[in-house]
C-alpha positions in Angstrom: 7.0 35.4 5.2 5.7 35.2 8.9 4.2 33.5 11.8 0.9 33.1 9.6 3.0 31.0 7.4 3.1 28.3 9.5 0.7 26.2 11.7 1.2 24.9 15.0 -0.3 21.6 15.6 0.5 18.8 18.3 0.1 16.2 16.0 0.3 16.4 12.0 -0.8 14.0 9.5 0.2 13.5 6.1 -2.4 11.3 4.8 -6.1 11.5 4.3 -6.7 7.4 3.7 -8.0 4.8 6.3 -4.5 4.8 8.3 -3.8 8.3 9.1 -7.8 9.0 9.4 -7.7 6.4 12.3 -4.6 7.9 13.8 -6.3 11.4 13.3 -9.3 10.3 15.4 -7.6 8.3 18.8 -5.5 11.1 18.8 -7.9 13.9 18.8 -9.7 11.5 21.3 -6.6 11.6 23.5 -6.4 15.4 23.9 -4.7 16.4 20.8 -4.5 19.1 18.6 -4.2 17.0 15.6 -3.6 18.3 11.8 -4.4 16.4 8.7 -2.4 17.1 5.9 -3.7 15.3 2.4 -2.7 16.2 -1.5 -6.6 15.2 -2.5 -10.1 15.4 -0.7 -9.7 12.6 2.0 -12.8 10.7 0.5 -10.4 10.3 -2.7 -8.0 8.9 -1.4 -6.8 5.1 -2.1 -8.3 3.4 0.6 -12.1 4.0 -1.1 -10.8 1.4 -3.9 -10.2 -1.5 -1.2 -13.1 -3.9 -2.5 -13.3 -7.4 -1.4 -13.0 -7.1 2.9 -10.9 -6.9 6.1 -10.4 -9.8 8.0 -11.5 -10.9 11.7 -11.7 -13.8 13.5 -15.2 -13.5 14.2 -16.3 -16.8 13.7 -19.8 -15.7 12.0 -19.6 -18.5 9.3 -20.6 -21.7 9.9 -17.1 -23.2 8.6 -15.5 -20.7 10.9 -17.0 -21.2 14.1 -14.0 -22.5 15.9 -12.1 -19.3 14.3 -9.4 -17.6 16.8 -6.9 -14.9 16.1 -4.0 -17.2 16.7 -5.7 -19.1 13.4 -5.7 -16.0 12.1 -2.3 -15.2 13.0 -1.0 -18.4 11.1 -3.0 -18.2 8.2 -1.2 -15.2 7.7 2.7 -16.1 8.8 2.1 -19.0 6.5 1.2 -16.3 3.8 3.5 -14.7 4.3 6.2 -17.0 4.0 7.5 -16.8 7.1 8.8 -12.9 6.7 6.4 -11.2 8.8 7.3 -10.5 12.9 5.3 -12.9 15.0 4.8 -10.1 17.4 3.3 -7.9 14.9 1.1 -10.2 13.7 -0.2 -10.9 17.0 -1.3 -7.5 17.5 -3.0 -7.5 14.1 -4.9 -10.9 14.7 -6.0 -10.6 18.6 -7.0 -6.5 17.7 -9.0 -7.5 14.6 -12.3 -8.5 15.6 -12.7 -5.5 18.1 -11.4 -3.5 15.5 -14.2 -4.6 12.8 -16.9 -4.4 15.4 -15.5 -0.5 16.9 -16.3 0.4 12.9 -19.6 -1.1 12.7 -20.5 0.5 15.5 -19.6 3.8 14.2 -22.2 3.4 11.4 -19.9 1.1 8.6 -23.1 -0.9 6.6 -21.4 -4.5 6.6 -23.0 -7.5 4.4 -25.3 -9.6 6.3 -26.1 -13.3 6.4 -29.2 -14.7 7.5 -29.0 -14.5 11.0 -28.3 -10.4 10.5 -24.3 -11.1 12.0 -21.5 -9.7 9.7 -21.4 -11.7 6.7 -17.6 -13.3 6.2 -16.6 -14.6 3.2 -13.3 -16.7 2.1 -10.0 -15.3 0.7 -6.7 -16.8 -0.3 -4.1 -18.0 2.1 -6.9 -18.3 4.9 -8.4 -21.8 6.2 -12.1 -20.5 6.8 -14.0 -17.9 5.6 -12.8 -14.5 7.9 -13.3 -11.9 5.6 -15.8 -9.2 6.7 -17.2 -7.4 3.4 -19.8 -4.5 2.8 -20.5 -6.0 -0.4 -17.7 -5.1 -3.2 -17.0 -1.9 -1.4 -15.5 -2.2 1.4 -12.9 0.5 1.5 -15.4 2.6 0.7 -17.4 2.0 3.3 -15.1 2.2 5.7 -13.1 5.5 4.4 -16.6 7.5 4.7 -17.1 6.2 8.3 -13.9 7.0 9.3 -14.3 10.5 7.6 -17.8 11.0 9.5 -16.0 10.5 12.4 -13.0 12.8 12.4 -15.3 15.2 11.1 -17.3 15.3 14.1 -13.9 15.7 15.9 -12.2 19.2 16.2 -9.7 18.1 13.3 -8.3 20.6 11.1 -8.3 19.5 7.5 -5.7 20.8 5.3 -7.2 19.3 1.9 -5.2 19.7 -1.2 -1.7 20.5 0.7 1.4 18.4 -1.3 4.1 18.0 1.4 7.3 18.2 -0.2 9.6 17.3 2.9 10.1 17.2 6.6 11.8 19.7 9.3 14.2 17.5 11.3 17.1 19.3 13.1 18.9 17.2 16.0 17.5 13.9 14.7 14.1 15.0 15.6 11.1 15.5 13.1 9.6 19.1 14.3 7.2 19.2 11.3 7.0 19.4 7.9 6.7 21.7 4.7 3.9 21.6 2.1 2.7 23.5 -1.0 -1.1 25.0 -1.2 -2.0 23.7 -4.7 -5.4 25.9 -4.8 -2.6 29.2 -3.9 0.6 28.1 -4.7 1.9 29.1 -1.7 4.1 26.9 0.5 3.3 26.6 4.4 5.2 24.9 7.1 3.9 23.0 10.0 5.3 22.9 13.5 4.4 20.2 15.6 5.6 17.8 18.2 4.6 14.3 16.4 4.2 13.7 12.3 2.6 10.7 11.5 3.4 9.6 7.7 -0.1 8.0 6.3 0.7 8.2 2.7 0.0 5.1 1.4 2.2 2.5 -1.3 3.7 3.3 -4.6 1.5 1.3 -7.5 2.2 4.2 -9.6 6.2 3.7 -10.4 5.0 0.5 -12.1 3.6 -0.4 -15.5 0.0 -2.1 -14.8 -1.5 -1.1 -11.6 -4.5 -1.3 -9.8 -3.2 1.6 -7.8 -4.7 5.8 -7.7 -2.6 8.6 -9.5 -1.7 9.7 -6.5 0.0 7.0 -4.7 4.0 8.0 -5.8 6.0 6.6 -2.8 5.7 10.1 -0.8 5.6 9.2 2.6 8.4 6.6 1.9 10.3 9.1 -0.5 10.2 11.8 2.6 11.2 9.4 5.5 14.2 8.2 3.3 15.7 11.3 2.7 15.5 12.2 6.2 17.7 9.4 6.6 15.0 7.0 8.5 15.5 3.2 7.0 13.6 1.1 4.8 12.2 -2.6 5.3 11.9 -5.1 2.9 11.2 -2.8 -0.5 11.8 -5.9 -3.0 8.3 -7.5 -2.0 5.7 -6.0 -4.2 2.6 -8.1 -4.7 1.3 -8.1 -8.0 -2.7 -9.1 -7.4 -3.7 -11.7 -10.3 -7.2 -10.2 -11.5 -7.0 -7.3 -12.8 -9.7 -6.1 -15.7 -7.4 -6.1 -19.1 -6.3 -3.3 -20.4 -7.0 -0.6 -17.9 -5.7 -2.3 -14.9 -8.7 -1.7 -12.5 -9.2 -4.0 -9.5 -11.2 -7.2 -9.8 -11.6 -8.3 -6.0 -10.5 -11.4 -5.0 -13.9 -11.4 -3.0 -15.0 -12.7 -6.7 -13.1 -15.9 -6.2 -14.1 -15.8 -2.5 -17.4 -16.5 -4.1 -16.8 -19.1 -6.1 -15.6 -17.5 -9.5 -13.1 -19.6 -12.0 -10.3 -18.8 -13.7 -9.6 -20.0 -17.4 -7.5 -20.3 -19.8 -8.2 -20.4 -23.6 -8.8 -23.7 -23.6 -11.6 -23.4 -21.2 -9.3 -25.2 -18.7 -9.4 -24.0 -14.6 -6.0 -24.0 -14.6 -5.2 -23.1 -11.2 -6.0 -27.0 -9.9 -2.5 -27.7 -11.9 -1.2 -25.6 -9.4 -2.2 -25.1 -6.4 -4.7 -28.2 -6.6 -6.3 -28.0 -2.9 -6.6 -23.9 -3.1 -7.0 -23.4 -6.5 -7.8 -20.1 -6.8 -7.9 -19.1 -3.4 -3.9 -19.5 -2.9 -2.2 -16.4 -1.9 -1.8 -14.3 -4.5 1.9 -14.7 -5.6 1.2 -17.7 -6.5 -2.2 -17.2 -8.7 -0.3 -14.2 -10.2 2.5 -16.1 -11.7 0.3 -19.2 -12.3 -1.8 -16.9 -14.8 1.5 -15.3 -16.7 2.6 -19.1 -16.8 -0.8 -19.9 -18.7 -0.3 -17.0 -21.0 3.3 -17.8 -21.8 2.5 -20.8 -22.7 0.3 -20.0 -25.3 -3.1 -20.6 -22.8 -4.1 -17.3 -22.7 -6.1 -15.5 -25.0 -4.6 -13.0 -27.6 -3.4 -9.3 -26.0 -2.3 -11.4 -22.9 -4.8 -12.4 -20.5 -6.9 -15.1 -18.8 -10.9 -15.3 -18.0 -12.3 -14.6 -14.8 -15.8 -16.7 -14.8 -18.9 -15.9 -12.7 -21.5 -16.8 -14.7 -22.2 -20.0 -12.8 -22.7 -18.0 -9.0 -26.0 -16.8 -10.9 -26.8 -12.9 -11.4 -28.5 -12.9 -7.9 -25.3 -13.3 -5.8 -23.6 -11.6 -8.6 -25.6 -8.4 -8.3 -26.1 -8.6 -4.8 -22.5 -9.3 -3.4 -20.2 -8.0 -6.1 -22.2 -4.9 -7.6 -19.4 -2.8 -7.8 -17.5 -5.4 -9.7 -20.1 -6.2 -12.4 -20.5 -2.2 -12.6 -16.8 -1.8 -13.4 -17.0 -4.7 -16.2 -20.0 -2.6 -18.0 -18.5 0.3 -17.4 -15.0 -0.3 -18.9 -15.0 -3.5 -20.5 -18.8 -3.2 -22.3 -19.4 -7.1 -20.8 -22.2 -8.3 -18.1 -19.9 -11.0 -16.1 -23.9 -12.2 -15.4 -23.4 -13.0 -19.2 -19.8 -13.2 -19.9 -16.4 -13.9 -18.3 -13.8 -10.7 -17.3 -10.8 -10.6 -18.8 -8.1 -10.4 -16.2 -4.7 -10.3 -15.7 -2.2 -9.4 -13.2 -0.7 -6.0 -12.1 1.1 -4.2 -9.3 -1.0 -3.4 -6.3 0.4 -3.4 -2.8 4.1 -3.0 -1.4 4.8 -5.3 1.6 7.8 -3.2 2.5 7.9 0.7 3.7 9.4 2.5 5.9 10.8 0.7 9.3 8.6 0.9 12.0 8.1 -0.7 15.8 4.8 -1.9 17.2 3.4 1.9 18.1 4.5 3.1 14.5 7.5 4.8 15.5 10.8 5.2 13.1 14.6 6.0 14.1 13.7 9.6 13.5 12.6 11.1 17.1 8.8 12.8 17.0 7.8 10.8 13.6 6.0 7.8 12.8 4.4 5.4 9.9 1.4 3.6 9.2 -0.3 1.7 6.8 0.7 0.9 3.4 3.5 3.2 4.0 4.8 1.6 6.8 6.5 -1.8 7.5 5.9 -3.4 11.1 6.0 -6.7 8.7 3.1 -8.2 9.4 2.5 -8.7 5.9 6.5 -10.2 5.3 6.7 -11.5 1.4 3.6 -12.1 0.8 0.2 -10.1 1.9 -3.3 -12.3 2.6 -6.1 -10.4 1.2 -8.4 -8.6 3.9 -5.4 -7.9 5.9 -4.6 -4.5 4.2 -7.9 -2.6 5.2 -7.0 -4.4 8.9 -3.7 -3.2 9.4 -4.4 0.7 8.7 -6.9 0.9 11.0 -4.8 -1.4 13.8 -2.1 0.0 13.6 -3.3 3.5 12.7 -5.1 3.6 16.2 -1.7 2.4 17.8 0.2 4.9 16.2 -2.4 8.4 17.0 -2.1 7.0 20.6 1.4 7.1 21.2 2.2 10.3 19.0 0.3 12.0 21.5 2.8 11.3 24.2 6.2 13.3 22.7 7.0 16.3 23.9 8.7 19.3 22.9 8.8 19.5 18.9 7.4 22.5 16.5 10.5 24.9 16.3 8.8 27.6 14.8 12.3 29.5 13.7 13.7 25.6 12.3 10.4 25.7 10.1 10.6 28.9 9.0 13.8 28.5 7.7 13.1 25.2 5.7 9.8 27.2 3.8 12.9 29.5 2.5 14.7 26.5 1.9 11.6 25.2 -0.3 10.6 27.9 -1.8 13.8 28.5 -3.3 14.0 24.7 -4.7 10.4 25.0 -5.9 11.4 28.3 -8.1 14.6 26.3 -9.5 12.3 23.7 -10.6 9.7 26.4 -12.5 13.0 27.4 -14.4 14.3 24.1 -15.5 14.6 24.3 -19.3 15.2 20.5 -19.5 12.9 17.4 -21.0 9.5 17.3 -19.9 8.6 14.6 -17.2 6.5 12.4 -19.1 9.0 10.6 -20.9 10.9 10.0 -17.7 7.9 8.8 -16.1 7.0 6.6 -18.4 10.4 5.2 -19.2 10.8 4.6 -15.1 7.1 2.7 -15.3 8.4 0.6 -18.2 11.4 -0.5 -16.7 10.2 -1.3 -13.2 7.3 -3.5 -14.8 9.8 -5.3 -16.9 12.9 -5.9 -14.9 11.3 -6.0 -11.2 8.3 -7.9 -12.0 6.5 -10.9 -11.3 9.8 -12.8 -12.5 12.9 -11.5 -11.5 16.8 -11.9 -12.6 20.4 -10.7 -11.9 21.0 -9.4 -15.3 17.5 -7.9 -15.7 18.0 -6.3 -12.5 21.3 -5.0 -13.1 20.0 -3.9 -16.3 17.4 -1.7 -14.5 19.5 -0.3 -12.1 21.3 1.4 -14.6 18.7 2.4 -16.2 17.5 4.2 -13.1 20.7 5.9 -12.4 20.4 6.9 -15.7 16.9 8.5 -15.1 17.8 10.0 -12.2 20.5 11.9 -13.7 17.8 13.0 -17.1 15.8 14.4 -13.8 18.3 16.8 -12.2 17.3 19.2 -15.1 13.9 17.8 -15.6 11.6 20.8 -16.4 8.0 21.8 -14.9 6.1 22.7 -17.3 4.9 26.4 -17.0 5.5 29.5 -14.3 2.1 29.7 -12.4 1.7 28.6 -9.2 -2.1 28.0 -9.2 -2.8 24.1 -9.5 0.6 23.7 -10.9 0.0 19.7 -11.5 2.8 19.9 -13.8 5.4 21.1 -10.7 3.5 18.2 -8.2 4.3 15.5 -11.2 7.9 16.4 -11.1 8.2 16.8 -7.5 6.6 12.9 -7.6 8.9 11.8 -10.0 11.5 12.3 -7.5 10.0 10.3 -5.1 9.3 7.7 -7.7 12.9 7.9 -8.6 14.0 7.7 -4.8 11.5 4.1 -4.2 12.5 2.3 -7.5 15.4 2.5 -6.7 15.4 1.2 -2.9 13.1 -1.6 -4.5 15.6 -2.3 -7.4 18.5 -2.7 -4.7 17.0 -4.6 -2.4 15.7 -7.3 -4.9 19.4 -7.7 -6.2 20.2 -8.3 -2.9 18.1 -10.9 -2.1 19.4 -13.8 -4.0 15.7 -16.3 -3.1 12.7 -16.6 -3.9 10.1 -15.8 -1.4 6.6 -15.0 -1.5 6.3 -11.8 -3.9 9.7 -11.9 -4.5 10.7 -14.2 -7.6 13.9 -15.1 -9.0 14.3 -17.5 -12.1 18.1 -17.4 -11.2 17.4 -18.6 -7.6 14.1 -20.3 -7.3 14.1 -21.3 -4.4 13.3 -20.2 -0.6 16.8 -19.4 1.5 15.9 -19.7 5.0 19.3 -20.4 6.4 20.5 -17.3 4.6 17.5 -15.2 3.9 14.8 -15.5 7.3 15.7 -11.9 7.8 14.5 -8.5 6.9 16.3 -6.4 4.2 17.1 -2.9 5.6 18.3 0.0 3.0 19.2 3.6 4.2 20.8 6.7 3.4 23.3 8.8 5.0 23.5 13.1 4.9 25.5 12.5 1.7 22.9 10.5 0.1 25.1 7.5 0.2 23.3 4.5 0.5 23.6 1.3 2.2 21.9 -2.2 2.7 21.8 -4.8 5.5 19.3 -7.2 7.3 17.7 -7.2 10.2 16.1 -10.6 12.2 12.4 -11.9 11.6 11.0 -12.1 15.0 9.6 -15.8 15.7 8.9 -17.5 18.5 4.1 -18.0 18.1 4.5 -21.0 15.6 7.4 -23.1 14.3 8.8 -22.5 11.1 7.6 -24.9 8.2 8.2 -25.8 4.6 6.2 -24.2 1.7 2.6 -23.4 2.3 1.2 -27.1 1.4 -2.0 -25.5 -1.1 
């Protein structure tokens, strides 16, 4: 092992999805020698499955004319139950409409309406129509502008590299290890700024509208190098999701006008939420739909009907294309013809890693964005369109300010955690335990089940020990075969560790929230706490990997705290 074993960067990024692609470009813009490190081809990444839009007080509708960020801002404190930081959310809101119009300019092909200005369409838990679309395809839109652009930059692109921790010595983040999946091989990176871009972790649930690849890495990494995490027991669960494979329906769908119904061929979502039907957030249409289908309203398997048919195949094929492709495609139905089967699943985590406004952590030299990330302006409850929005916000923040550390990329500190790796790699080719499958599939089960849309103390508990009891199964969890070369079997197991590591800061922090708010719902305590809940839920862990939990205050102070969102 030498020097060619490890790159020198000033700024690495572990993350090839709109967040760290933003924070890849301002700071290659800002002088930087900037590194991005991503475990697929950045153009697979999750972002290019965002659908319905990104939100922007724009005003381009004609019900939205008089729209301003601080409506914006509202719509989405509301929404979020009163969790998120006001000052966060103010830099999401008064950033977003420069922030849509900086990508359109760099080539992004939005919708149109009539008068050739971005098309905006509505979305639950927002007043007027502020959702900026390109079509059903958003994400994708956006991902391959942002892509365009950082390739035109002098980025270095380290596709296909699976990270599998971070160099910190002195409480400072100097870099970071990862393994070559084409070679094998493991490399470190020295540098004087990480950013962590690595999106949520839809895949240690049951039922998810969420990619393969999105395991709780960046979290998993930043936890075990002792940084704290925010809020983990809010986990939105969107309500329309196609039946039986769990692929995304957009809510842009409803935005246009589509129904949802029960097997009775009632709209059930005027029982309740009768003004918003079914443009309330999404908490609230998700457990309004398993309320339909426990009570013996839904149709048999477990699921409701999504309806277009009335909006017309025109506006069907020429606004939601993508999602009447995904119906033929995987369901065998025309929604021109007939309604979707939907039902709801896991698909964004509110909580991540602990973050300020410019994306920095407690750990010296490293920092968070995105999905990934917490700098709550999302709190219990996330609107839709504000997702896409607050990668590419806070993403530009965050390459800005990484530029600005100094020092950082210990070349010798690396090079002794790539010894460090390699070693616990090898141990893990010689396990002779179970096979990971089982594990992963029993930790997918149990998450689903007991950390759900409904939530208890004794199903809770329950799950707890069944995690502990997972995580034990795992010490000696083997990966199947010795090669080296596109090992996936090594990089499940290595994920199933991070799995391990976020259920469990997700299954603690929900027992220890003992209210119901927003995402978060408990049958035993049904209702909001704000005299002893209005705070943030911190969990962390020490050298010894002893944990602990405590709270942290909301930050108020742009609009008065209300009651319940009045739908």
């Amino acid at each position: 092992m030498g020097e060619k074993d490890i790159y020198q960067h000033d700024v690495v990024i572990i993350g090839g999805g709109l967040a760290g692609l933003r924070a890849a470009v301002e700071a290659c813009d800002c002088g930087a020698d900037v590194a991005v490190i991503s475990k697929v081809y950045p153009l697979r990444s999750h972002s290019v499955a965002a659908q319905g839009g990104i939100n922007a007080a724009l005003g381009n509708s004609p019900a939205a004319k008089d729209d301003t960020w601080e409506k914006h801002a509202f719509d989405t404190i509301k929404g979020s139950v009163y969790l998120a930081d006001h000052d966060a959310v103010e830099v999401l809101c008064r950033e977003a409409p420069e922030t849509v119009l900086e990508l359109e300019h760099w080539g992004t092909v939005f919708s149109r309406d009539d008068e050739g200005r971005i098309a905006q369409r509505p979305f639950g838990g927002a007043d007027v129509p502020r959702t900026c679309y390109a079509a059903d395809r958003t994400g994708h839109n956006l991902l391959n502008t942002l892509f365009e652009q950082a390739s035109i930059r002098n980025i270095k692109f380290y596709n296909e590299y699976f990270v599998t921790s971070l160099v910190v010595d002195e409480e400072t983040c100097l870099g970071c290890v990862a393994l070559d999946l084409r070679s094998g091989k493991v490399y470190g990176f020295a540098s004087a700024s990480v950013i962590l871009a690595t999106g949520g972790f839809g895949m240690i649930y049951d039922h998810s509208t969420n990619s393969l690849i999105n395991t709780g890495d960046g979290m998993a990494l930043a936890f075990n190098a002792g940084v704290q995490l925010k809020d983990m027991e809010f986990v939105q669960f969107h309500p329309t999701t196609l039946y039986g494979s769990n692929i995304l329906i957009s809510e842009g769908a409803r935005g246009e006008g589509a129904y949802l119904v029960n097997s009775e061929g009632d709209r059930f979502m005027a029982r309740y939420a009768p003004q918003a039907k079914e443009l309330a957030p999404r908490d609230i249409v998700a457990r309004s739909i398993i309320k339909e289908i426990e009570a013996g309203r839904g149709f048999e398997g477990g699921f409701v009907h999504l309806d277009l048919r009335h909006l017309g195949a025109e506006i069907i094929k020429e606004r939601l294309p993508g999602i009447r492709q995904i119906a033929m495609d995987f369901a065998d139905l025309d929604p021109v013809e007939v309604p979707i089967p939907v039902q709801p699943g896991q698909h964004y985590s509110m909580g991540g890693i602990d973050v300020n406004l410019e994306g920095e952590t407690g750990l010296k030299g490293l920092y968070a964005v995105g999905e990934c990330a917490c700098v709550s302006v999302h709190g219990a409850n996330r609107l839709g369109g504000n997702s896409l929005l607050d990668t590419l916000v806070f993403g530009k923040i965050a390459g800005k300010k990484a530029c600005n550390v100094s020092g950082g990329g210990d070349v010798p500190v690396v090079k002794n955690n790539i010894s460090r790796e390699i070693n616990r790699l090898q141990g893990l080719l010689n396990n002779q335990g179970e096979g990971f499958a089982p594990l992963m599939s029993e930790l997918k089960k149990t998450m689903f089940e007991r950390f759900g849309i409904f939530r208890d103390e004794d199903n809770m508990n329950e799950g707890l020990c069944s995690l502990k009891d997972l995580r034990e199964r795992c010490q000696q969890v083997a990966a199947q075969g010795s090669g080296k070369v596109f090992n996936q079997s090594l990089v499940r197991v290595l994920e199933l560790g991070y799995m391990l590591d976020i259920a469990e800061a997700v299954a603690v922090s929900a027992i220890e929230r003992k209210e119901s708010r927003g995402s978060h719902f408990r049958t035993d305590y049904p209702d909001r706490s704000d005299d002893q809940y209005l705070k943030h839920t911190i969990i962390k862990q020490d050298k010894a990997q002893k944990r602990s939990i405590d709270f942290s205050p909301v930050k108020l102070g742009l609009f008065p705290m209300k009651g319940d969102a009045d739908l």
